[in-house]
PDB file of N, CA, C, O and CB in Angstrom:
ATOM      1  N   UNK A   1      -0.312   1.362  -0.252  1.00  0.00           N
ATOM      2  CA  UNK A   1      -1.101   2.587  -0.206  1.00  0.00           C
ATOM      3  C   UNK A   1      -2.363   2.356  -1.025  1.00  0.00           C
ATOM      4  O   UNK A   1      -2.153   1.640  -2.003  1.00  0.00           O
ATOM      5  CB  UNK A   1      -0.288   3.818  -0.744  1.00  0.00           C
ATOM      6  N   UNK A   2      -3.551   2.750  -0.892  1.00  0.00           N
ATOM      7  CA  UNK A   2      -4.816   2.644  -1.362  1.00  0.00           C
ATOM      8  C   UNK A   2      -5.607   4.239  -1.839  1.00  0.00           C
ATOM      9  O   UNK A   2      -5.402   5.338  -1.325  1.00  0.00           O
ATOM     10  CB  UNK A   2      -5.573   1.857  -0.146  1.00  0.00           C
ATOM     11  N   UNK A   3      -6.369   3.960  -2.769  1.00  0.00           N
ATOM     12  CA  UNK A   3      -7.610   5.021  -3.234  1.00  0.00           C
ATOM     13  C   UNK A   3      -8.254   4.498  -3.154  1.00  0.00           C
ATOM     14  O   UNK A   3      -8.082   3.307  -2.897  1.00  0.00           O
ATOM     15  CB  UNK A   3      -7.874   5.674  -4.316  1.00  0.00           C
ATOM     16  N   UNK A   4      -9.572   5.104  -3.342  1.00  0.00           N
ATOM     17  CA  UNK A   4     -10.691   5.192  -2.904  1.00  0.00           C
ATOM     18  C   UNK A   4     -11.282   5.758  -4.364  1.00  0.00           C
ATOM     19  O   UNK A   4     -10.677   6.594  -5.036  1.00  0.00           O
ATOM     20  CB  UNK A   4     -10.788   6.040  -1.527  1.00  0.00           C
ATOM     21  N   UNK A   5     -12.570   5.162  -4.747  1.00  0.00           N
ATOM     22  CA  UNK A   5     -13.379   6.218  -5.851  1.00  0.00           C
ATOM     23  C   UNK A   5     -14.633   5.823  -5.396  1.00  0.00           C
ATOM     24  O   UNK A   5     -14.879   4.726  -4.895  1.00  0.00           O
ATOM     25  CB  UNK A   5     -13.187   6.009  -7.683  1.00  0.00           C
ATOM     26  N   UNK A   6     -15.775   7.132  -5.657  1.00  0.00           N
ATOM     27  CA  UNK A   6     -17.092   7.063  -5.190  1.00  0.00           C
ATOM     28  C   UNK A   6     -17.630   6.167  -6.289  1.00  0.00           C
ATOM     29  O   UNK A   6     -16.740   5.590  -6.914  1.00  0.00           O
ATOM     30  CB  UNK A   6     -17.838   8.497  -4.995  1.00  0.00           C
ATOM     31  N   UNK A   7     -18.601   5.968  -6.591  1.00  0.00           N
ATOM     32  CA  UNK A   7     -19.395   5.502  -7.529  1.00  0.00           C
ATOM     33  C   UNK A   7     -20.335   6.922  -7.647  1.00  0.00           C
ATOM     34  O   UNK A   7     -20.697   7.630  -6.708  1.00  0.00           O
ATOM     35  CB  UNK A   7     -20.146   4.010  -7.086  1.00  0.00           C
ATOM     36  N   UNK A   8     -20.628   7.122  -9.173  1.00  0.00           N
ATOM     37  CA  UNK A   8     -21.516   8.366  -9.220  1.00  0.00           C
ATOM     38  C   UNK A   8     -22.878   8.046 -10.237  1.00  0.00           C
ATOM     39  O   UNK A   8     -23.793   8.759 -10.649  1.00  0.00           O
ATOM     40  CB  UNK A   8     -20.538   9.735  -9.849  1.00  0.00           C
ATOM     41  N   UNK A   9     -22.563   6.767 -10.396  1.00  0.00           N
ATOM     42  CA  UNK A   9     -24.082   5.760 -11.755  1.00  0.00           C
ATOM     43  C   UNK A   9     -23.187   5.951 -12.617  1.00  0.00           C
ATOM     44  O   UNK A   9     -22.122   6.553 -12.755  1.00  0.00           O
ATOM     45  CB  UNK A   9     -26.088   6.556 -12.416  1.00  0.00           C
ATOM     46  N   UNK A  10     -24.269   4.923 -13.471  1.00  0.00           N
ATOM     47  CA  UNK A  10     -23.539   4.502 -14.600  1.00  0.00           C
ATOM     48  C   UNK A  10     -22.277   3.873 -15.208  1.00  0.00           C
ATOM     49  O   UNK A  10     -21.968   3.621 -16.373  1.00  0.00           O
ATOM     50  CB  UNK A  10     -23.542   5.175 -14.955  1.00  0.00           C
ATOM     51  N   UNK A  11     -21.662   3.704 -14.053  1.00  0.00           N
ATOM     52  CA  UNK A  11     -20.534   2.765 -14.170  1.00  0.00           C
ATOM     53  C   UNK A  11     -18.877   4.144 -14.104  1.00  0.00           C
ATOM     54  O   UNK A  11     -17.833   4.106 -14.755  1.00  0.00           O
ATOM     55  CB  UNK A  11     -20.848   1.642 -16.084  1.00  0.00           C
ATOM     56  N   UNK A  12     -19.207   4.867 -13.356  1.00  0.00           N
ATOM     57  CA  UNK A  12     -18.590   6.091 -13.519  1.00  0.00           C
ATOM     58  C   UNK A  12     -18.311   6.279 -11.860  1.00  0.00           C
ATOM     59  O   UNK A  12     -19.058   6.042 -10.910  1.00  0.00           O
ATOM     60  CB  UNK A  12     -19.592   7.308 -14.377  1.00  0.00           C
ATOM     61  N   UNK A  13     -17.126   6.729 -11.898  1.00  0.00           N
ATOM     62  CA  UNK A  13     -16.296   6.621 -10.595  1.00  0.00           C
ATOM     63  C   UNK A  13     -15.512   8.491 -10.698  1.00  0.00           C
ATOM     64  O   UNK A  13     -14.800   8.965 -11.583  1.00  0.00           O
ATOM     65  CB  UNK A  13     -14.835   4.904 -10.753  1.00  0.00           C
ATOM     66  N   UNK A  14     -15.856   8.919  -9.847  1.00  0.00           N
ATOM     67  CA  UNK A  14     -15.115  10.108  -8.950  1.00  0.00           C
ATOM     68  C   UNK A  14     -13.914   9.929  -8.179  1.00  0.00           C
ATOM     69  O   UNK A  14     -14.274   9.635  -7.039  1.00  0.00           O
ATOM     70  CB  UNK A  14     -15.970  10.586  -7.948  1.00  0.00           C
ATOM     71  N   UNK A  15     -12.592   9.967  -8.257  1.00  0.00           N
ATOM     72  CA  UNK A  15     -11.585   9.989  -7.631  1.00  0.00           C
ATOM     73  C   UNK A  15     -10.958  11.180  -7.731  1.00  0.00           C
ATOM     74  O   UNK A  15     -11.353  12.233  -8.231  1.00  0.00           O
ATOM     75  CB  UNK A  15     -10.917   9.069  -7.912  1.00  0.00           C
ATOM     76  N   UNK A  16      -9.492  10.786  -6.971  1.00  0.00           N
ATOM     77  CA  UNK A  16      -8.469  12.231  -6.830  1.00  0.00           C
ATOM     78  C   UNK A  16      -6.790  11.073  -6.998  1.00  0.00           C
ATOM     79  O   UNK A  16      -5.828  11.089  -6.232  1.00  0.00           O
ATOM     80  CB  UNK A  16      -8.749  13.440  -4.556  1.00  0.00           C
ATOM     81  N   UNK A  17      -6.993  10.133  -8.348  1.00  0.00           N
ATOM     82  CA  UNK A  17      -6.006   9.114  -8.083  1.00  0.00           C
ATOM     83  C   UNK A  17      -4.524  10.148  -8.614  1.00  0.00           C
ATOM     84  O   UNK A  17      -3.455   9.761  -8.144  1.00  0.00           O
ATOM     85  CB  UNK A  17      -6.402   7.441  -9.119  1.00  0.00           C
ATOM     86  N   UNK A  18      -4.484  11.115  -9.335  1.00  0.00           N
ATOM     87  CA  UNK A  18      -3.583  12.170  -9.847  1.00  0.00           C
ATOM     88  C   UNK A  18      -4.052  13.214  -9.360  1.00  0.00           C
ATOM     89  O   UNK A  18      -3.648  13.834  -8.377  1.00  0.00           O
ATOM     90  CB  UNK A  18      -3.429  12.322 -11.237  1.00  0.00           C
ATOM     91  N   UNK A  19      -5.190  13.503 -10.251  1.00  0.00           N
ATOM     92  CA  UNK A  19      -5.753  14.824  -9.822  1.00  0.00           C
ATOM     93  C   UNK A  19      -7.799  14.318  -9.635  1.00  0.00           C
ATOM     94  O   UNK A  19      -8.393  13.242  -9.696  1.00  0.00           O
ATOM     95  CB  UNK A  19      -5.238  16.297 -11.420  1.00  0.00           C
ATOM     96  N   UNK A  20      -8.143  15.425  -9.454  1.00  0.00           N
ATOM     97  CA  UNK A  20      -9.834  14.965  -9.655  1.00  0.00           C
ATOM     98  C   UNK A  20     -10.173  14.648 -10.563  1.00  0.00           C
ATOM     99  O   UNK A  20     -10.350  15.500 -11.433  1.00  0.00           O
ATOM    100  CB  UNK A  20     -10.817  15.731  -9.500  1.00  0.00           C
ATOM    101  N   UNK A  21     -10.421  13.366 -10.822  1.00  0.00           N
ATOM    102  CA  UNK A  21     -11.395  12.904 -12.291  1.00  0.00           C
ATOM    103  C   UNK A  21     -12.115  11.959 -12.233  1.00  0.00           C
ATOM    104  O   UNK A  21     -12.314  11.238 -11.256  1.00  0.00           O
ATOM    105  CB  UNK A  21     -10.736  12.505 -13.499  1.00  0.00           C
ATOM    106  N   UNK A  22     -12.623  11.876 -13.419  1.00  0.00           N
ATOM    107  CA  UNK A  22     -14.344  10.742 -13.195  1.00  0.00           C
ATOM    108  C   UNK A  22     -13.891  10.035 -14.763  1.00  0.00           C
ATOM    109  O   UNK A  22     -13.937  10.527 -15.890  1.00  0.00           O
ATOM    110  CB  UNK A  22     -16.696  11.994 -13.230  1.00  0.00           C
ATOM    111  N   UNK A  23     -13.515   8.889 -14.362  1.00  0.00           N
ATOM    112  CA  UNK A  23     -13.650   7.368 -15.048  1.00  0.00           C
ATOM    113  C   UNK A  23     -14.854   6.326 -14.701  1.00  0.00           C
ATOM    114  O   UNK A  23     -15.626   6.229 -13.747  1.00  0.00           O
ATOM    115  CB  UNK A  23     -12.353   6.559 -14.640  1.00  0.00           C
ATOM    116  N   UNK A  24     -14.689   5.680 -15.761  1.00  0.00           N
ATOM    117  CA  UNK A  24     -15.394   4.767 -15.754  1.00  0.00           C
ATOM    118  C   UNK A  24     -14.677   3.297 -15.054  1.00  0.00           C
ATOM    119  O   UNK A  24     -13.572   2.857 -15.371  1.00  0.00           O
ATOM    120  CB  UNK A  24     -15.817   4.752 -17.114  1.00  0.00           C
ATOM    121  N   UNK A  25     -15.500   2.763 -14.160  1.00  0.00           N
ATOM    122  CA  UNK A  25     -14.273   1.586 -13.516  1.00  0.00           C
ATOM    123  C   UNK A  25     -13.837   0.958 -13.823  1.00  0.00           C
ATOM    124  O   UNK A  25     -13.052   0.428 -13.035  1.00  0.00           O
ATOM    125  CB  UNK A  25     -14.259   0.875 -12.834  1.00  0.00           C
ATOM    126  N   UNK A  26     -13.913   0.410 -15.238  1.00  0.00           N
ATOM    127  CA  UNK A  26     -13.058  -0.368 -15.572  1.00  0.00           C
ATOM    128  C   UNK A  26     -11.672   0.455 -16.197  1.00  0.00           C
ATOM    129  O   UNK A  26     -10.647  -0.187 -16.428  1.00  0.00           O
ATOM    130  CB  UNK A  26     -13.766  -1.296 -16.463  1.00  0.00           C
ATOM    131  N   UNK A  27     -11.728   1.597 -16.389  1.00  0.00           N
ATOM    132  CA  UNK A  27     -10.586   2.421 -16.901  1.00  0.00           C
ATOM    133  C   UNK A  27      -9.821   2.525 -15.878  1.00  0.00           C
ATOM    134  O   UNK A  27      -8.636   2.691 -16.165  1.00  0.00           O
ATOM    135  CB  UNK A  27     -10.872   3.741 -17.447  1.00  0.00           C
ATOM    136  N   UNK A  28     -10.130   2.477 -14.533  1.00  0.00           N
ATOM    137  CA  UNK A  28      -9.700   3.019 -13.391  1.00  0.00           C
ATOM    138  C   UNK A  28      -7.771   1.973 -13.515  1.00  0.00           C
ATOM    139  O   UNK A  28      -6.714   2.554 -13.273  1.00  0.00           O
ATOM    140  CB  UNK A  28     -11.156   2.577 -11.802  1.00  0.00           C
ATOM    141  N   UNK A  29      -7.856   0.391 -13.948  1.00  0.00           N
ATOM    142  CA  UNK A  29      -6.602   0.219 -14.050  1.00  0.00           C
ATOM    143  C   UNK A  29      -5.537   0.547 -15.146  1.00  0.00           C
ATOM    144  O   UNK A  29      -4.424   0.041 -15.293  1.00  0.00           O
ATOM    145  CB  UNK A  29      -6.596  -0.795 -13.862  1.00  0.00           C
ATOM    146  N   UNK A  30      -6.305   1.756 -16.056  1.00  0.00           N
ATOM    147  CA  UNK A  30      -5.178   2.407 -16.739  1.00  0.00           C
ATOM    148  C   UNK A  30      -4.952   3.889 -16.875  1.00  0.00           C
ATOM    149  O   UNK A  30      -4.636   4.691 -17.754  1.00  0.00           O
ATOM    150  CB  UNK A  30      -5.199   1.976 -17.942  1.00  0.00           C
ATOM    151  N   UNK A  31      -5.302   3.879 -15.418  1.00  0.00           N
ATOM    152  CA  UNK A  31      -4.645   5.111 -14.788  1.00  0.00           C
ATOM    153  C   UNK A  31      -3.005   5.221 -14.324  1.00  0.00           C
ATOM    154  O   UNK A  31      -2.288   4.576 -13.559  1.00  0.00           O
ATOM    155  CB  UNK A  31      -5.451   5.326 -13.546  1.00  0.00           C
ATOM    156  N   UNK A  32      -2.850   6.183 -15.054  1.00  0.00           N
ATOM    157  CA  UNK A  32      -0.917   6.618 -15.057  1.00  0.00           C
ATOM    158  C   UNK A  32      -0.484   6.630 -13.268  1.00  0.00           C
ATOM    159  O   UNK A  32      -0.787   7.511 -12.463  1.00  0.00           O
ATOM    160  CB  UNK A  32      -0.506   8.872 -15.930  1.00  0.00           C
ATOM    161  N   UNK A  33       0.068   5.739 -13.079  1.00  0.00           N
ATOM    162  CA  UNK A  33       1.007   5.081 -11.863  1.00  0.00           C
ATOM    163  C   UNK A  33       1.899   6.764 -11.518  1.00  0.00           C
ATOM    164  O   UNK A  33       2.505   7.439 -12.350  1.00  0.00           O
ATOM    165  CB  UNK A  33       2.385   3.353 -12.622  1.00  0.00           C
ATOM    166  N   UNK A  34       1.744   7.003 -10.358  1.00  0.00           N
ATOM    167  CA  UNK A  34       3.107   7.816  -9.854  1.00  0.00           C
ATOM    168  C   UNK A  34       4.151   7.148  -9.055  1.00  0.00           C
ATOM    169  O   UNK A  34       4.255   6.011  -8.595  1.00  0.00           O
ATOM    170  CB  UNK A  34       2.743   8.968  -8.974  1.00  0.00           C
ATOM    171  N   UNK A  35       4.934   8.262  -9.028  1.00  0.00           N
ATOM    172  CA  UNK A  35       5.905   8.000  -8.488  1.00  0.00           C
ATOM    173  C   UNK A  35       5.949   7.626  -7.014  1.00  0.00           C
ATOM    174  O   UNK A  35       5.714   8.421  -6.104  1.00  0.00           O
ATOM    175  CB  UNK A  35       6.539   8.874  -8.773  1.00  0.00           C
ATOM    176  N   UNK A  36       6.303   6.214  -6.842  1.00  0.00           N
ATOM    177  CA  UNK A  36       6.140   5.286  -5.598  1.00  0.00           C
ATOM    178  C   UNK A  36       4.062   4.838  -4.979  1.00  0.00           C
ATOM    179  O   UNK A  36       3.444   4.790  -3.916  1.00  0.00           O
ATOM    180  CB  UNK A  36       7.181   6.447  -4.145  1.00  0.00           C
ATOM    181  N   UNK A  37       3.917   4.733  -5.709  1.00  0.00           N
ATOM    182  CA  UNK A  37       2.670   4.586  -5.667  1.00  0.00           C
ATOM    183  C   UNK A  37       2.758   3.346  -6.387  1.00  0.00           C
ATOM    184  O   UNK A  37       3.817   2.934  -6.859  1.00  0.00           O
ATOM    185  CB  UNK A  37       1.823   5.694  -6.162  1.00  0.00           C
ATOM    186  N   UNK A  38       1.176   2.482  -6.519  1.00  0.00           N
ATOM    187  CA  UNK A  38       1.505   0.562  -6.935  1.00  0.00           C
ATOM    188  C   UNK A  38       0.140   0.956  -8.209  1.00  0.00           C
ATOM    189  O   UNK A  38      -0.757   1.788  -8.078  1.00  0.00           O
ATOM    190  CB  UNK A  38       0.908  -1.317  -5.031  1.00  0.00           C
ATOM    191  N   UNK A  39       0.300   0.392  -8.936  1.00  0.00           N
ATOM    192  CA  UNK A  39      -1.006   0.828 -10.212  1.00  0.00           C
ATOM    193  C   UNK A  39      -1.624   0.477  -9.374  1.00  0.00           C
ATOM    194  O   UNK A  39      -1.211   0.046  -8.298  1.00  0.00           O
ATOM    195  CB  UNK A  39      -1.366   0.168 -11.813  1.00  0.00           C
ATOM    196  N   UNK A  40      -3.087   0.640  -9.832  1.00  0.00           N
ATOM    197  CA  UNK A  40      -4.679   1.390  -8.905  1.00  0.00           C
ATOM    198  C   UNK A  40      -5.043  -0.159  -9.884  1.00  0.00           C
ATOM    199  O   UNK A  40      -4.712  -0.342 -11.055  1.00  0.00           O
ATOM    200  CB  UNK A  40      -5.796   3.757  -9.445  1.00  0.00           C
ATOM    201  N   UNK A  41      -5.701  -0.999  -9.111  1.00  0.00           N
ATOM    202  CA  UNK A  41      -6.559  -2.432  -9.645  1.00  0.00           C
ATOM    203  C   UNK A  41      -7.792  -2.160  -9.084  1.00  0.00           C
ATOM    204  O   UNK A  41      -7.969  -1.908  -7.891  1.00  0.00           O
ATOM    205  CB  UNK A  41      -5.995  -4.058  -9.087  1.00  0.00           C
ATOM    206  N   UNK A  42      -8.613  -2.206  -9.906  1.00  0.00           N
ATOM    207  CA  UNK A  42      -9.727  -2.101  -9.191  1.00  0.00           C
ATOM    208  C   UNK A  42     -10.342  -3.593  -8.604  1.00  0.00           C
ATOM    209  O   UNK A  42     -10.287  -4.616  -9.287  1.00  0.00           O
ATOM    210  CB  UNK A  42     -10.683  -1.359 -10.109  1.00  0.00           C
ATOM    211  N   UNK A  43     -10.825  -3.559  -7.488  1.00  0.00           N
ATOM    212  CA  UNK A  43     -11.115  -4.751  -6.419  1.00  0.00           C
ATOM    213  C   UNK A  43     -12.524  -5.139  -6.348  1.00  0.00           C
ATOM    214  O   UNK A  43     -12.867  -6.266  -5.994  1.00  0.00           O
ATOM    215  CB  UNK A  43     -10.711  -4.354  -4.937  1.00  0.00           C
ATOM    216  N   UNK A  44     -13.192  -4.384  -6.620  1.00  0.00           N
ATOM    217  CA  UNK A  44     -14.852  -4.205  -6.469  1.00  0.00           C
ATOM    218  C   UNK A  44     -15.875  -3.358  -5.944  1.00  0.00           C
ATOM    219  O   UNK A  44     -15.492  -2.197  -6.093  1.00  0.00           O
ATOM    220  CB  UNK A  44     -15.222  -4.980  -5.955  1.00  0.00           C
ATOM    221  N   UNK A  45     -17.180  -3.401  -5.308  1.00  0.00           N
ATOM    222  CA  UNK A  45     -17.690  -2.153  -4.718  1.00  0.00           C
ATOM    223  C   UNK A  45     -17.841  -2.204  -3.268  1.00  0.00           C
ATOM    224  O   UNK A  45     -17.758  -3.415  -3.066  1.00  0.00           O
ATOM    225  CB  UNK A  45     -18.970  -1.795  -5.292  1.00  0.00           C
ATOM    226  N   UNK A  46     -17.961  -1.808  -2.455  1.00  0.00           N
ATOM    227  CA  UNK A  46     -18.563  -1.471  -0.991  1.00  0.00           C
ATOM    228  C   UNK A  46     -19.489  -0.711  -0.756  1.00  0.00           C
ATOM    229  O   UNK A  46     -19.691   0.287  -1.448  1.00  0.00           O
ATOM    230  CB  UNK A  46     -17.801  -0.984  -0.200  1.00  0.00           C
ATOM    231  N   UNK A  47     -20.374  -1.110   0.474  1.00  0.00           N
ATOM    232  CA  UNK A  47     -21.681  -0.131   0.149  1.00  0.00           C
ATOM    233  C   UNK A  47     -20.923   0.897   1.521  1.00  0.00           C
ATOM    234  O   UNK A  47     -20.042   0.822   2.376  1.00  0.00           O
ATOM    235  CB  UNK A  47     -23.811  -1.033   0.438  1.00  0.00           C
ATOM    236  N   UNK A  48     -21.866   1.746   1.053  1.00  0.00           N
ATOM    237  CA  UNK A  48     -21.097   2.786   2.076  1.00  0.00           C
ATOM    238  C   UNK A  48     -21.500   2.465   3.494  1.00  0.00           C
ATOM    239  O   UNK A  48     -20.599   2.806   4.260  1.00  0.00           O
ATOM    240  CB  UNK A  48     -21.493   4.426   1.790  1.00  0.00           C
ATOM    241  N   UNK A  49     -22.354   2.024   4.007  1.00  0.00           N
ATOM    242  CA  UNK A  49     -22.535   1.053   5.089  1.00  0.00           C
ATOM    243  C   UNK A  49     -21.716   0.338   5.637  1.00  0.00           C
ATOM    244  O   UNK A  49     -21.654   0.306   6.866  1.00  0.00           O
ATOM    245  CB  UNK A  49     -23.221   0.314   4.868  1.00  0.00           C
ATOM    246  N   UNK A  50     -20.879  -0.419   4.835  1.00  0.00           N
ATOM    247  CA  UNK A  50     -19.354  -1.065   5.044  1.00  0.00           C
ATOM    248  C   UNK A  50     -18.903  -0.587   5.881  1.00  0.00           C
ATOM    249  O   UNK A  50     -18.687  -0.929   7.044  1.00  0.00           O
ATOM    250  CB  UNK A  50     -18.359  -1.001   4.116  1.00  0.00           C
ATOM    251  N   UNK A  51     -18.642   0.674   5.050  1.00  0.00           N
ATOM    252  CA  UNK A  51     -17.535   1.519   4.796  1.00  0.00           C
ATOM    253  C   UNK A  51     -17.454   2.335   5.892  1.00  0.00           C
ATOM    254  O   UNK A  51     -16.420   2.966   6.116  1.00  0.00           O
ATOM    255  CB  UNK A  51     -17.611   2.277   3.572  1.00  0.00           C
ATOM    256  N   UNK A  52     -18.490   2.408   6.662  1.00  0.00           N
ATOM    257  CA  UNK A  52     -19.230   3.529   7.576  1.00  0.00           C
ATOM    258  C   UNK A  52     -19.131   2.925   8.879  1.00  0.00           C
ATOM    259  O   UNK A  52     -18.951   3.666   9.845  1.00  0.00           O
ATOM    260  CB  UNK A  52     -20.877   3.877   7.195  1.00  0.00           C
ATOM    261  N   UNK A  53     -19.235   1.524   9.057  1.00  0.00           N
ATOM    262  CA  UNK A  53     -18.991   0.672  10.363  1.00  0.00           C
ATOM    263  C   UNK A  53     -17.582   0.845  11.214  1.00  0.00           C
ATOM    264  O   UNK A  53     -16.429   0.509  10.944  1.00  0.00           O
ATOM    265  CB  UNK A  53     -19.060  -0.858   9.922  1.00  0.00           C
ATOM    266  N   UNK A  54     -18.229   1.585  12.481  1.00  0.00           N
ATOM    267  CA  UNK A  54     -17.179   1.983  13.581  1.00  0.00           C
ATOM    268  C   UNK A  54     -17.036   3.684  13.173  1.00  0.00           C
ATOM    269  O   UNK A  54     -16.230   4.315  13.858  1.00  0.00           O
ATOM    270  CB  UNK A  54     -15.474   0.949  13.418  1.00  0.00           C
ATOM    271  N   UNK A  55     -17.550   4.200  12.431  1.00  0.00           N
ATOM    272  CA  UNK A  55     -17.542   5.944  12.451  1.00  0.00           C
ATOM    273  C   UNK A  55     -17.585   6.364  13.958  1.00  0.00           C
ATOM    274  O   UNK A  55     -17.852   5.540  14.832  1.00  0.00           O
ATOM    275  CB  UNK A  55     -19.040   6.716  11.601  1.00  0.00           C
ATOM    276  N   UNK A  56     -17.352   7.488  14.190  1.00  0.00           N
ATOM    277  CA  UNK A  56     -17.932   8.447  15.435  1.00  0.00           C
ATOM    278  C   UNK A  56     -17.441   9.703  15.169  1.00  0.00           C
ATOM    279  O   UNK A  56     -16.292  10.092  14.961  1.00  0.00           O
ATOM    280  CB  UNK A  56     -17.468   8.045  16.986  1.00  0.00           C
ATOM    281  N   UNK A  57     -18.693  10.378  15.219  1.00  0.00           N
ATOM    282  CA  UNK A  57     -18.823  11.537  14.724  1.00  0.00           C
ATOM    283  C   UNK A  57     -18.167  12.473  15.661  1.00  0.00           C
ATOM    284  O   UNK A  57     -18.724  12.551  16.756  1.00  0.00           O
ATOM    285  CB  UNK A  57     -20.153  11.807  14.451  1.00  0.00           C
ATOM    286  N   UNK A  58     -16.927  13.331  15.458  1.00  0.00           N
ATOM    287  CA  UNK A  58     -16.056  14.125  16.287  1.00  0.00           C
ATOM    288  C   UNK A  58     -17.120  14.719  16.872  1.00  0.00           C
ATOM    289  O   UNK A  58     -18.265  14.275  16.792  1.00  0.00           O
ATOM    290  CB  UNK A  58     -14.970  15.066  15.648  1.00  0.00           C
ATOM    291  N   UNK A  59     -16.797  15.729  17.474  1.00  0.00           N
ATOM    292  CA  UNK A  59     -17.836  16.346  18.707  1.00  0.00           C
ATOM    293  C   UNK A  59     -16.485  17.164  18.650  1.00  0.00           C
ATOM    294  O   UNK A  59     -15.335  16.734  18.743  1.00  0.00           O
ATOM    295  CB  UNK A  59     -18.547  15.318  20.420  1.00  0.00           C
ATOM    296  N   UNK A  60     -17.028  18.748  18.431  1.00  0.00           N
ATOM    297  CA  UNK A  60     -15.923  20.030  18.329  1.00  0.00           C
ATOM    298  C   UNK A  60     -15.989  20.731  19.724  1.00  0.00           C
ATOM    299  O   UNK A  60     -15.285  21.714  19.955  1.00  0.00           O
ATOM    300  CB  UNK A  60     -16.344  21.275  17.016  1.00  0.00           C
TER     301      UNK A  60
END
């Protein structure tokens, strides 16, 4: 299972890894593990461009 955190500057990350909070990324691997969940390592950045390749925007 995976998270996700935005980058917001400064070396400061926006997630929802418990609840909503803003760490700094390197803190991000001593964030409290739940239950059946794998500790959170942080891997590196992606530009949202990446991240964004193959979108399609629903159509309601």
């Amino acid at each position: 299972m995976g998270a996700l955190g935005l980058s917001i500057g400064n070396g400061e990350v926006i997630h929802a890894w418990d609840k909503v909070g803003i760490n700094n990324y390197l803190d991000i691997e001593k964030l409290k593990t739940a239950i059946g969940w794998e500790k959170p390592k942080y891997i590196g950045w992606v530009s949202l461009e990446r991240i964004m390749v193959g979108f399609q925007r629903k159509v309601y």
